[in-house]
N, C-alpha and C positions, 0 to 999 in steps of 0.2 A: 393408705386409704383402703377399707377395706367396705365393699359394698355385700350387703346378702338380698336373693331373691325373694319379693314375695309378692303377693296375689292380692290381686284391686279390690280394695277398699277392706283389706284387710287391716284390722287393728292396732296403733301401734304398739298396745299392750303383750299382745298374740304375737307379735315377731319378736319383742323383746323377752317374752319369755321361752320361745323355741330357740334364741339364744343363748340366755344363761342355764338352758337344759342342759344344753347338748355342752355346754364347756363343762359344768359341773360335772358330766358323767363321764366328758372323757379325760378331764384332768383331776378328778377329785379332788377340787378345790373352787372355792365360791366362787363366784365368776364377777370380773368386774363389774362397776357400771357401765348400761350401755344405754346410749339414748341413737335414738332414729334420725339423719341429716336429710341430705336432697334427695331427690328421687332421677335414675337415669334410666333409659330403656336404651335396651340391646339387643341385637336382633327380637324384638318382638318382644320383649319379655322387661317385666320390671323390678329394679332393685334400688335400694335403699343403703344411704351410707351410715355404715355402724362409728357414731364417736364411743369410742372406749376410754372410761377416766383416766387422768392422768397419771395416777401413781401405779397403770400396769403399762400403760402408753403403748411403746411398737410391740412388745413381745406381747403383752394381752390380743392385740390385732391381729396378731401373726397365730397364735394360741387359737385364735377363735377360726382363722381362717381353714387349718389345718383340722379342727375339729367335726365327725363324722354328725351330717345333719340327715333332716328326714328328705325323701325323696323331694323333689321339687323346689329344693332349698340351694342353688346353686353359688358359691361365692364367688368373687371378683377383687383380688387387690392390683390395686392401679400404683403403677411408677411407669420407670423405664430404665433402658439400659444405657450406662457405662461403660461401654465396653463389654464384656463378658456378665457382667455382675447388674442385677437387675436390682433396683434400690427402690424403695416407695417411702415417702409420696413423692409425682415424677419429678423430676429438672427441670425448671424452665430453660428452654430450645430443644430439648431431645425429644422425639416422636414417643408420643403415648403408649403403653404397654400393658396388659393386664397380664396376672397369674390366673389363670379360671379352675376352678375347682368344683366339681360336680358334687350334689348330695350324696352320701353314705359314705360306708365305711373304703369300699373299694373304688369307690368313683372314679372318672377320667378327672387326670388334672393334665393341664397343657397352657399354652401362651400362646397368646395375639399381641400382632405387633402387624402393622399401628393398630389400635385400638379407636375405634369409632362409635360415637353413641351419643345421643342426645338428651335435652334435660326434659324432664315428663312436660307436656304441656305447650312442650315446642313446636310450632306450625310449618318450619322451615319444608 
C-alpha cells in the first residue's frame, strides 16, 4: 500500500499527474494507472493512497514508490515485518510499519515501526 503526500485541497487530477511524471521519467515507460484512495495524516501532514492498476500491481507500487518526486512529495508504503523481511500490505496481528521515503532524487528513506496515524477527518 503505497500512500503519496499532498497538499489540501489539492486536486486529484494534479496528484495524479505528479505521479505518472515522475514514473514516466524515471522509468521511461508509461506509467500505470493510478487512481487516488483514502486519505491519512501523519505527523501533521497529509497523504493519499495510490491504487495502481492491476496488471502492474506490487512492482508498479513499489516502481512508484522508489521514484524521485518533487520536493514536498513525501511517500509512505505501509506493511510490516516478518521477521527481518518487511512485506506490504501489513499482516493482520503484526504492528504496523511504514517505508518512508522523502521527495527527490537523494532524499532520506528510513522506517517507522509501529507506525501511527489517522484517517483525515478523524476527531479522536
Amino acid at each position: 500500500m503505497v500512500f503519496i503526500e499532498v497538499q489540501i485541497n489539492e486536486a486529484d487530477a494534479a496528484t495524479e499527474k505528479v505521479v505518472a511524471d515522475a514514473y514516466a521519467y524515471g522509468w521511461q515507460e508509461d506509467p500505470p494507472t493510478i487512481r487516488l484512495g483514502r486519505v491519512i495524516v501523519w505527523k501533521g501532514r497529509l497523504f493519499r493512497e495510490l491504487s495502481v492498476s492491476s496488471h502492474s500491481g506490487l512492482e508498479g507500487a513499489n516502481k512508484i514508490f522508489q521514484c524521485s518526486m518533487p520536493k514536498g512529495r513525501c511517500r509512505l508504503l505501509l506493511g510490516s515485518f516478518q521477521g527481518e523481511v518487511f512485506v506490504s500490505p501489513p499482516v493482520a496481528g503484526c504492528d504496523l510499519a511504514a517505508r518512508v521515503h522523502e521527495g527527490g532524487r537523494c532524499a532520506d528513506e528510513f522506517t517507522v515501526v509501529p507506525f501511527h496515524y489517522s484517517s483525515y477527518g478523524d476527531d479522536d
